[in-house]
C-alpha positions as CSV (number, residue, x, y, z in Angstrom):
1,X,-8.5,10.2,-6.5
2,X,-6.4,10.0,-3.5
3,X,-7.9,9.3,-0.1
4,X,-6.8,11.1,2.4
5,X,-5.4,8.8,5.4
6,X,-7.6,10.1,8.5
7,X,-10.8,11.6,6.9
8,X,-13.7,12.7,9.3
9,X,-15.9,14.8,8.0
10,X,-18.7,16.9,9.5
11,X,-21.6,18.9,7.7
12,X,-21.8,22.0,9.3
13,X,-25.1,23.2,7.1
14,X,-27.0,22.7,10.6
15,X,-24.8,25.0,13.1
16,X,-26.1,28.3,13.1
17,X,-24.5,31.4,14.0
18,X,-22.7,31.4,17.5
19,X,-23.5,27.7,17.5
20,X,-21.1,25.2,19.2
21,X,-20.5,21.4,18.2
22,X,-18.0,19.3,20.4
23,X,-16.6,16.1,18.9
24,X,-13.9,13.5,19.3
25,X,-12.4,11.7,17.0
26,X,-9.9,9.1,17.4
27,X,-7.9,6.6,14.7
28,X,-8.7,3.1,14.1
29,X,-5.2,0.9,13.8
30,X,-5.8,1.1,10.1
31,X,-5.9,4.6,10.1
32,X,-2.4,4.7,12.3
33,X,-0.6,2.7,10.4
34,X,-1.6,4.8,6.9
35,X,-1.0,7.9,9.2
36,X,2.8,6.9,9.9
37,X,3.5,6.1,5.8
38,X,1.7,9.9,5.8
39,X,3.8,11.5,8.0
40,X,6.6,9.6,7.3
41,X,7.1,7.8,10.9
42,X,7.9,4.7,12.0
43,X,4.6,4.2,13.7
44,X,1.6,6.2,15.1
45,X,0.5,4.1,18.1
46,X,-2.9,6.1,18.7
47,X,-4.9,9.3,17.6
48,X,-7.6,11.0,19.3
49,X,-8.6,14.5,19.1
50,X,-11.5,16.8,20.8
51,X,-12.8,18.9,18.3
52,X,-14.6,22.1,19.0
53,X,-16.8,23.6,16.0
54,X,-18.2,27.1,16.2
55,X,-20.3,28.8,13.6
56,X,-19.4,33.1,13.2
57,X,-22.1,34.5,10.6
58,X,-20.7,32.3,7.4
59,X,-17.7,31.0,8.7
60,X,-16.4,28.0,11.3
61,X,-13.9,27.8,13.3
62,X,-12.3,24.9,14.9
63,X,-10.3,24.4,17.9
64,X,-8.8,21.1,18.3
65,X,-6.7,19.6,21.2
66,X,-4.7,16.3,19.4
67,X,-3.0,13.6,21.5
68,X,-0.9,11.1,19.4
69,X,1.6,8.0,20.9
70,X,3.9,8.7,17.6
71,X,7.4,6.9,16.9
72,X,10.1,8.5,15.1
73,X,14.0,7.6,13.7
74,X,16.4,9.4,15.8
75,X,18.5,11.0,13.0
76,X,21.7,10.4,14.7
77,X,21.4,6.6,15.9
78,X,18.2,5.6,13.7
79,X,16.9,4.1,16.8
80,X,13.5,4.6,17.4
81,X,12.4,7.9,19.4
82,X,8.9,7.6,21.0
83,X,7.1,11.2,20.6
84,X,3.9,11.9,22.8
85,X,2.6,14.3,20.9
86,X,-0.3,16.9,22.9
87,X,-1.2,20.5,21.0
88,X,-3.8,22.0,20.7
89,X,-4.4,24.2,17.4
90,X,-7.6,26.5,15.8
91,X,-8.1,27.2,12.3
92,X,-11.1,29.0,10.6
93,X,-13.3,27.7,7.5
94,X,-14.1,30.2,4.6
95,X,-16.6,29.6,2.2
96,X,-15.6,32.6,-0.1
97,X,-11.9,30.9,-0.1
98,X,-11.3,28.5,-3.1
99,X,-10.9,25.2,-3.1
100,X,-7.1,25.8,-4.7
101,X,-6.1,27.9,-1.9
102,X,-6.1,31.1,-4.0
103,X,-7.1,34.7,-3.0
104,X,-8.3,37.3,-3.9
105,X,-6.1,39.6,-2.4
106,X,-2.5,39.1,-2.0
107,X,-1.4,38.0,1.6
108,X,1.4,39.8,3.8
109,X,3.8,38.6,6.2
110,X,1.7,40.2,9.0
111,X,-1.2,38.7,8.1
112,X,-2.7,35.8,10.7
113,X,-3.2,32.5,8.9
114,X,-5.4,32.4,6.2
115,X,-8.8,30.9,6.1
116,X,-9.1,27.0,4.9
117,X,-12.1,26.7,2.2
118,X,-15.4,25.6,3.6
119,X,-16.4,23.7,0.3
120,X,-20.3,22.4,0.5
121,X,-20.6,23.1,4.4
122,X,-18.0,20.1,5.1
123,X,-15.2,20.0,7.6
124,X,-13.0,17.5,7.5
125,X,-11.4,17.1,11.1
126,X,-9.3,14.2,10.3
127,X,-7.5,16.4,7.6
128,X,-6.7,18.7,9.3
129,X,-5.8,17.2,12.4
130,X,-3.4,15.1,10.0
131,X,-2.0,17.9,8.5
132,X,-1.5,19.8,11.9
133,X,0.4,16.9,13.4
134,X,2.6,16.9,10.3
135,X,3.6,20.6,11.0
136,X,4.2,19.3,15.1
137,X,7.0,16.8,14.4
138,X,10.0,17.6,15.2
139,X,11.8,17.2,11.5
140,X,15.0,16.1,12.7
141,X,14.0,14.5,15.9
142,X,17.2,13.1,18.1
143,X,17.8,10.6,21.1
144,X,19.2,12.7,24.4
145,X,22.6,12.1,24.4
146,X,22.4,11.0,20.6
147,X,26.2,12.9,19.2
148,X,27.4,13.2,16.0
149,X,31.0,12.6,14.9
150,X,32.4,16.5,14.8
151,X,35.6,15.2,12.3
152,X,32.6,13.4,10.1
153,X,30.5,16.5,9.7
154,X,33.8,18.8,9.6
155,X,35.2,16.6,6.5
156,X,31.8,16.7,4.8
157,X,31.6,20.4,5.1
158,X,34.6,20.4,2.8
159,X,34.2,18.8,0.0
160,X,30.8,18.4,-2.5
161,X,31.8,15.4,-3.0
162,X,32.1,11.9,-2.0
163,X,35.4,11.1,-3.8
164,X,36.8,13.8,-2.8
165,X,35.8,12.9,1.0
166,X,37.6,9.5,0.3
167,X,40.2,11.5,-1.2
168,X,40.7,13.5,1.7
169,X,40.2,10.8,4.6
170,X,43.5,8.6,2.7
171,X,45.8,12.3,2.9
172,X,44.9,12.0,6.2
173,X,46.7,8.4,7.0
């Protein structure tokens, strides 16, 4: 069984309807570091997020505001790229959704997000804040001012592959 790497979870048996719960939560070092290898960063220098929980009838939603120091590889230069990360995100807990993520009912395009499972009264905050962060990076962050080569990326367009680049770079001479 694989633990997750920020994992703070909070029983929500006790919140009754129209009930409020504020927390924060921040990362220990240890946490950080595992959260970086998660995320796939060079380094998460900080975590801390203020949680809002609210109970409506059986479900709970959460509002979170996340503020993360996070370092990324420019994918031009490969230099580092500090990121200060600062959203804020909601998502609602379900307990008639499975665990697996399955419906019922098939979802549309036009539907809002779906509900997360509310398994055993538990939210985990850490997960999700983990996994919302994860959908905040910028994939392909860059350095301003970071260029790439335009007769690079023009002879890679042409050719599949890497021979044929070679190929194509000695015509050129």
């Amino acid at each position: 069984m694989q633990i997750h790497p920020f994992s703070r979870p909070f029983d929500v048996s006790r919140l009754g309807d129209g009930n409020t719960r504020h927390e924060q939560v921040e990362a220990t070092p240890g946490e950080c570091d595992r959260l970086a290898r998660f995320l796939g960063t060079v380094a998460v220098h900080g975590l801390r997020a203020d949680v809002t929980l609210t109970r409506h009838g059986r479900q709970v939603r959460a509002e979170f505001r996340v503020r993360a120091d996070i370092v990324q590889s420019c994918v031009v230069t490969l230099e580092d790229l500090e990121t200060a990360l600062d959203e804020e995100y909601s998502l609602v807990f379900d307990p008639d959704v499975r665990p697996s993520g399955e419906f019922d009912e098939p979802l549309s395009v036009t539907d809002d997000d779906p509900p997360e499972p509310l398994v055993d009264e538990m939210v985990d905050v850490g997960v999700a804040v983990s996994e919302m962060m994860a959908l905040s990076l910028d994939p392909w962050p860059r350095k301003p001012g970071a260029e790439v080569d335009s007769d690079f990326v023009a002879v890679q367009s042409l050719h599949t592959s890497p021979f044929a680049v070679l190929k194509s770079l000695k015509e050129d001479d």
